[in-house]
Phi, psi and omega in degrees: 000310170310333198265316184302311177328286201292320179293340189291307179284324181332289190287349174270350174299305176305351197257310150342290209292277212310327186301304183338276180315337174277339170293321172320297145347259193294357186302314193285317172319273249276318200270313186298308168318303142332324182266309170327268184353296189296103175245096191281341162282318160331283175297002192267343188269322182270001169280332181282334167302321197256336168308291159345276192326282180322318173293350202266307226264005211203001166300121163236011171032060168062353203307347187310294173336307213253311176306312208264326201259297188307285190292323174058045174277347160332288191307301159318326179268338154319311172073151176327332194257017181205020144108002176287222203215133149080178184264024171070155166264126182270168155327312175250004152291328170316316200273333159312324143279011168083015148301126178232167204220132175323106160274359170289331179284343203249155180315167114025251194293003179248327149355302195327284206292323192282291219309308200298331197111357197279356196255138178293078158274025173255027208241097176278026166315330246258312174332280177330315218262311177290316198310309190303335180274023167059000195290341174273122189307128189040035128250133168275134164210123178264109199245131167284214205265318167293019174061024177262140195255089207257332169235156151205130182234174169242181202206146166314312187292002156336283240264331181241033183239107171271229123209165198248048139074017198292345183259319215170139185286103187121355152208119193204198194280109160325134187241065199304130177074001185268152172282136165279065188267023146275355205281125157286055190317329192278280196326298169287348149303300197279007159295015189283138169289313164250099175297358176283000141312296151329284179327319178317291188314296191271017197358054172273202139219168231295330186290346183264283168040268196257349197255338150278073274129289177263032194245323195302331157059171186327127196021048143206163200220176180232052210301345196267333207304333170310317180294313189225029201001034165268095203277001186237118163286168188288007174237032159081007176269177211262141144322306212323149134256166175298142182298138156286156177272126166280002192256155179039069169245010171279140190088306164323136168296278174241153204252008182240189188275351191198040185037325158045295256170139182267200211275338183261353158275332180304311151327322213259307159338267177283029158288306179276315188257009209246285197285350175058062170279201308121098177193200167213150177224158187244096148190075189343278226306242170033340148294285179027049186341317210276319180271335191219086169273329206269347185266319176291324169306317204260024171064000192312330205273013180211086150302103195226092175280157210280334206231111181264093190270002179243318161307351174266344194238023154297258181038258124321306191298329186286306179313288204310313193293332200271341199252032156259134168240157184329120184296159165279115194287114184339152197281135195048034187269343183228191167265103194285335131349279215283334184269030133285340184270321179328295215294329192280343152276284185312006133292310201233312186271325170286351196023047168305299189307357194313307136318286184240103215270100167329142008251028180261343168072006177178158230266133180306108170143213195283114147263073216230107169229150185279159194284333178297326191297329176260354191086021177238200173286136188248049182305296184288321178301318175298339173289024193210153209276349182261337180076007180242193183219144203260140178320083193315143160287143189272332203307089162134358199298011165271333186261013138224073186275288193325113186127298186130219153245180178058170225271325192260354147103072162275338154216142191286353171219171183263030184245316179283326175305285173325313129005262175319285173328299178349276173314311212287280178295030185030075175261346192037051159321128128302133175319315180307325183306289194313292182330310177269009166278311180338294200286339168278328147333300173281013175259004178294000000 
């Protein structure tokens, strides 16, 4: 009887143990699933991605203080008959300087009313009217209850953002990280009622100005003139170079024509000092009396606002950028034939890659070269603390033809690039060689 007891507890003990373990079991089950579930870098990556997103197309980092309260550039796109100044910006003048408006933004029924014809765009109510739907690619605009154009700020997606035109030319479906190289930057400054800031700056007067202003012409600006006011090369051409493309920078060093910075100081650069936002910026180089008179006088290189509206969106605004990738060329847009030979010269006789190294197209590390090393001029490269140029990425080089190549569109095809290389290295290309590098370019 004593032996039945103990073998009798024996088995509710084993039987303990086993409930346990088995809890253990799914407990471990239960934790493992969990930890599956949980992914904290993921989500932390799709927040940045939307955050990101959000900061590139709809961000002005307080910036209203300078287009509005300095430049009063409102007032101009307002026009006299909405409390402005002048006859205002209609719809189509805008889309004539290489403004494009959001078709994702706008209703139903005002599609409708633009299809049917019912809408004025020679009107800049109809201006007043898109700002309020946020509908202009990279402008904020605030209109009160009287139809006054009472704020205006700007966004990254100005300069870099496009649309492909699916409605009407100059409004669609967004094209994030594509260059706007219809935008007249010079043209839409220099409607400001007040330019003395510039004057200021540059210690010009408004007619030197206005004359830079007007040289820069469709996509392109002059992110440097703050630094060193040189606004003219020595053969009487405009400083400006062409808008970058924000798109396919991931794994890229550096992200401008002549380097400064990788893609989140350049983020940082024009935040503070280009779109002129509320932030603090760092850059010792930029005292430089001698390379940089207009930044050293003017404190540009230790930036500090009472109200820092920027440095918390680097961050997400640099993820979101890195994570557009290089747009896909349309189907027949090349020869798919002649860019297969293309690639086996640009691998092998031309020695492109040597440089624009696949599949990233420019080189892992320092992508960095003196104006000898390519056969140009070093004008723009002297304005920049490194003295070189930088090895562009080929990836998407089709979606931005428009304009020309190179930092400055000094050749009108990629055919003249080629070219150029041709002469230079003595490479002894047949026009047919050229020709299928061409097409293989345009399959990147």
């Amino acid at each position: 009887m004593t032996a039945a007891i103990v073998g009798t507890r024996a088995k509710a003990v084993i039987g303990v143990f086993i409930v346990v373990g088995l809890g253990l079991v799914l407990l471990g089950l239960v934790l493992h699933t969990s930890a599956q579930a949980s992914d904290p870098i993921g989500e932390n990556a799709q927040r940045m991605l939307e955050e990101g997103r959000q900061i590139f197309r709809y961000d002005t980092f307080g910036n209203e203080i300078f287009w509005t309260d300095t430049l009063q550039l409102n007032r101009a796109i307002a026009g006299e008959a909405h409390g402005g100044v002048g006859p205002g910006v209609s719809p189509n003048t805008a889309l004539s300087v290489g403004l494009k408006v959001d078709a994702a933004a706008l209703p139903e029924d005002l599609v409708a009313q633009i299809q049917a014809g019912e809408v004025d765009l020679d009107d800049p109510a109809t201006t007043l009217a898109l700002l309020q739907l946020n509908a202009v690619v990279g402008v904020h605009g605030v209109v009160d209850d009287q139809n006054n154009l009472t704020s205006l700020g700007v966004t990254c997606a100005l300069c870099h953002s496009t649309v492909d035109d699916s409605f009407a030319p100059g409004i669609g479906q967004r094209l994030d990280g594509w260059p706007n190289r219809d935008l007249n930057v010079g043209a839409i400054v220099s409607l400001a009622p007040d330019l003395s800031f510039y004057v200021d700056m540059l210690q010009v007067d408004e007619a030197t100005v206005q004359q830079v202003l007007a040289s820069w012409g469709p996509g392109k600006y002059d992110a440097l003139l703050n630094l060193d006011g040189r606004a003219f090369r020595p053969d009487g051409g405009s400083g400006a170079t062409l808008l970058p493309a924000a798109y396919g920078l991931a794994g890229v060093n550096l992200s401008t024509w002549t380097g400064f910075g990788s893609v989140t100081y350049w983020n940082a650069y024009v935040a503070n000092l280009q779109m002129h936002g509320q932030g603090q910026f760092f850059d010792p180089r930029l005292n430089d009396p001698e390379q940089y008179p207009v930044a050293a006088r003017e404190g540009f290189g230790n930036v500090r606002s009472d109200q820092d509206l920027i440095t918390a969106r680097l961050a997400a605004l640099h993820f979101y950028q890195l994570a557009i990738p290089a747009p896909i060329p349309p189907e027949g847009s090349f020869d798919p034939e002649a860019a297969a030979r293309g690639e086996a010269l640009f691998n092998g006789a031309a020695d492109c890659a040597r440089c624009h190294v696949p599949p990233l197209f420019t080189e892992p590390g320092w992508n960095m070269h003196t104006p000898d090393e390519i056969g140009i001029d070093d004008f723009q490269a002297s304005r920049s603390p490194d003295g070189a140029y930088r090895t562009a990425p080929l990836a998407g080089i089709w979606a931005r033809q428009t304009g020309g190549f190179y930092h400055d569109g000094r050749f009108a095809t990629l055919n003249d690039v080629v070219e150029h290389y041709n002469g230079f290295f003595e490479l002894g290309l047949a026009e047919t060689d050229i020709d299928d590098l061409v097409q293989y370019l345009l399959s990147l």
